[in-house]
C-alpha positions as a Markdown table, in Angstrom:
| # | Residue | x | y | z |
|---|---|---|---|---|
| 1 | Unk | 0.0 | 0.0 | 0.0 |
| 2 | Unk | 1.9 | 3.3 | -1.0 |
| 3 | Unk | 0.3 | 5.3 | 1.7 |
| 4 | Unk | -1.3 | 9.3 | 1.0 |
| 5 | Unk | -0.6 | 12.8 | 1.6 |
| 6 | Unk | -3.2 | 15.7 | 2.9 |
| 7 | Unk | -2.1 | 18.9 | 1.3 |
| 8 | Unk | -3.4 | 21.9 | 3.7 |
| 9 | Unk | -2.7 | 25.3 | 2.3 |
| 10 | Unk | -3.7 | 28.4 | 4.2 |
| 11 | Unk | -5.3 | 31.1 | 1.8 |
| 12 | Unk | -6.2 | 33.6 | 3.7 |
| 13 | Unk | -6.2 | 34.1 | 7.7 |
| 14 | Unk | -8.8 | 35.8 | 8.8 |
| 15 | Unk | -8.2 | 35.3 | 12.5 |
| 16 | Unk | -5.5 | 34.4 | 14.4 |
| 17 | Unk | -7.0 | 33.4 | 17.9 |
| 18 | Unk | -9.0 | 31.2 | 16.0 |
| 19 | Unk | -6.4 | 29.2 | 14.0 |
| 20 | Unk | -4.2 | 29.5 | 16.8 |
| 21 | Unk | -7.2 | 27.0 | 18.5 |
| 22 | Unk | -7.5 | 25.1 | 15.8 |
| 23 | Unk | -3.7 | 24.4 | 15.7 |
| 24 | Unk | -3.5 | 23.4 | 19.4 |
| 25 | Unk | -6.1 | 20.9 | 19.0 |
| 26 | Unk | -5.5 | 19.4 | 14.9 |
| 27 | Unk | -2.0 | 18.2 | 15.8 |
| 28 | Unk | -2.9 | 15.7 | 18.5 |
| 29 | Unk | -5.9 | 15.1 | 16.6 |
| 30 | Unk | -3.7 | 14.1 | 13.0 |
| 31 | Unk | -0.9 | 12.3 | 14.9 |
| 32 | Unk | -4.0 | 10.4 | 17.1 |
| 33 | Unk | -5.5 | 9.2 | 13.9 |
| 34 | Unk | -2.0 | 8.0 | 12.5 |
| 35 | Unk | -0.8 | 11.3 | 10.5 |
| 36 | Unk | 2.8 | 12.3 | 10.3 |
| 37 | Unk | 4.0 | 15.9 | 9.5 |
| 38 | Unk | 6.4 | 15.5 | 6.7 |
| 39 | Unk | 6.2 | 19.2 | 5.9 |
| 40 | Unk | 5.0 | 22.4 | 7.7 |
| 41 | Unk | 5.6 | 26.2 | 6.5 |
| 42 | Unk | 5.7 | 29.1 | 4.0 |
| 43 | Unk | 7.1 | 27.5 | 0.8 |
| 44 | Unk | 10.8 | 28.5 | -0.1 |
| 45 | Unk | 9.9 | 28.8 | -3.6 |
| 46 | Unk | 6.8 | 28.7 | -5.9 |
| 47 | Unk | 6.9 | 28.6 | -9.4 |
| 48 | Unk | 4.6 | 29.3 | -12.6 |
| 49 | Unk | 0.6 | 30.0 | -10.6 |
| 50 | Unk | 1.9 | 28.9 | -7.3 |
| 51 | Unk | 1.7 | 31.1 | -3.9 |
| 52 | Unk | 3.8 | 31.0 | -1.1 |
| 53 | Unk | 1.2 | 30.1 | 1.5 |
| 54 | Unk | 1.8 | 28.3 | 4.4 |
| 55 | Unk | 1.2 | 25.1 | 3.7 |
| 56 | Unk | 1.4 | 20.9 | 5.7 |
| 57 | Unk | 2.4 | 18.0 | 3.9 |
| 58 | Unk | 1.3 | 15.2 | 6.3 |
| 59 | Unk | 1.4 | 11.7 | 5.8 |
| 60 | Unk | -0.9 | 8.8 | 6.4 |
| 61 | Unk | -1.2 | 4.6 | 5.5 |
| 62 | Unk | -3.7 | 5.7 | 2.9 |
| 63 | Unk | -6.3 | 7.4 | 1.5 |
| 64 | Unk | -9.0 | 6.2 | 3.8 |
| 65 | Unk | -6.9 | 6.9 | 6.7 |
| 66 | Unk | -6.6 | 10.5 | 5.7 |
| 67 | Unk | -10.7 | 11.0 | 5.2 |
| 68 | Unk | -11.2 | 9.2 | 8.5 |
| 69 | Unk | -8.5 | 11.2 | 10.3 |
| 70 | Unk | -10.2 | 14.5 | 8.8 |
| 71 | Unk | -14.0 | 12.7 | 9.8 |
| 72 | Unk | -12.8 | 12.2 | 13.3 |
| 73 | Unk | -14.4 | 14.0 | 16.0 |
| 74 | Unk | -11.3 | 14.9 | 17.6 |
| 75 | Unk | -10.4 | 16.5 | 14.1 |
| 76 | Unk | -14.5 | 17.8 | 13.7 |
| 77 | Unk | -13.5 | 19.7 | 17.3 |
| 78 | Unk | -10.5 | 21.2 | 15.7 |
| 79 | Unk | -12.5 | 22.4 | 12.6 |
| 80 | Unk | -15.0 | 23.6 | 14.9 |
| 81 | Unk | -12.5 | 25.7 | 17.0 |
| 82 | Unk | -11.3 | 27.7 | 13.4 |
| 83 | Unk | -14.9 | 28.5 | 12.3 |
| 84 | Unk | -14.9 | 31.4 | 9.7 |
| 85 | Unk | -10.6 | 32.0 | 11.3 |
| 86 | Unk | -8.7 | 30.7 | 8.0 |
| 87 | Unk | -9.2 | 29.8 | 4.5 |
| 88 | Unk | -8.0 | 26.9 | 3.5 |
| 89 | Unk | -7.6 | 24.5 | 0.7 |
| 90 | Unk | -7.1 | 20.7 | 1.8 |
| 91 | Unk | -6.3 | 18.0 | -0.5 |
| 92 | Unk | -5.5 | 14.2 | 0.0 |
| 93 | Unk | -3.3 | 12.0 | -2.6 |
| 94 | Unk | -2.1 | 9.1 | -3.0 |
| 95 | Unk | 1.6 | 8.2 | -2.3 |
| 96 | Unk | 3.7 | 6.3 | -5.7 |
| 97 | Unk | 4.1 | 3.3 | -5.5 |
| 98 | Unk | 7.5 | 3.3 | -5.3 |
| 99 | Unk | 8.1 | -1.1 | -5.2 |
């Protein structure tokens, strides 16, 4: 099983108290349901249409994994915590096969 990646990238912060909450609590939440930072930041470099938005590169044992870890309450409580504080643009992929 090659495993998948959630892409997060923050648009547009609309308040920091708020994301601030949702950051304490979507950590533990992501590493509880198996999800490994790989990545965390404002890119070095963005090329062609991309923008240097902070952006996390997490990794999980698969697709499914991801959508549960996002579907989780503990996760839900984080979500609930940013309200209208950030927008955001998540994404999950699946990892190469790289056997």
């Amino acid at each position: 099983m090659p495993g998948a990646y959630w892409v997060n990238t923050v648009r547009e912060v609309r308040d920091t108290e708020k994301l601030a909450a949702y950051v304490r609590l979507a950590g533990p939440a992501i590493a509880a349901a198996g999800g490994t930072f790989v990545a965390r930041g404002t890119p070095g470099a963005a090329f062609e249409e991309g923008s240097r938005e902070r952006t996390a590169l997490i990794r999980f044992a698969s697709v499914e994994a991801a959508v549960a870890a996002y579907e989780s309450e503990a996760y839900q409580e984080a979500l609930r915590a940013l309200g209208d504080g950030a927008v955001r643009d998540i994404r999950v992929v699946e990892a190469l096969d790289q056997t």
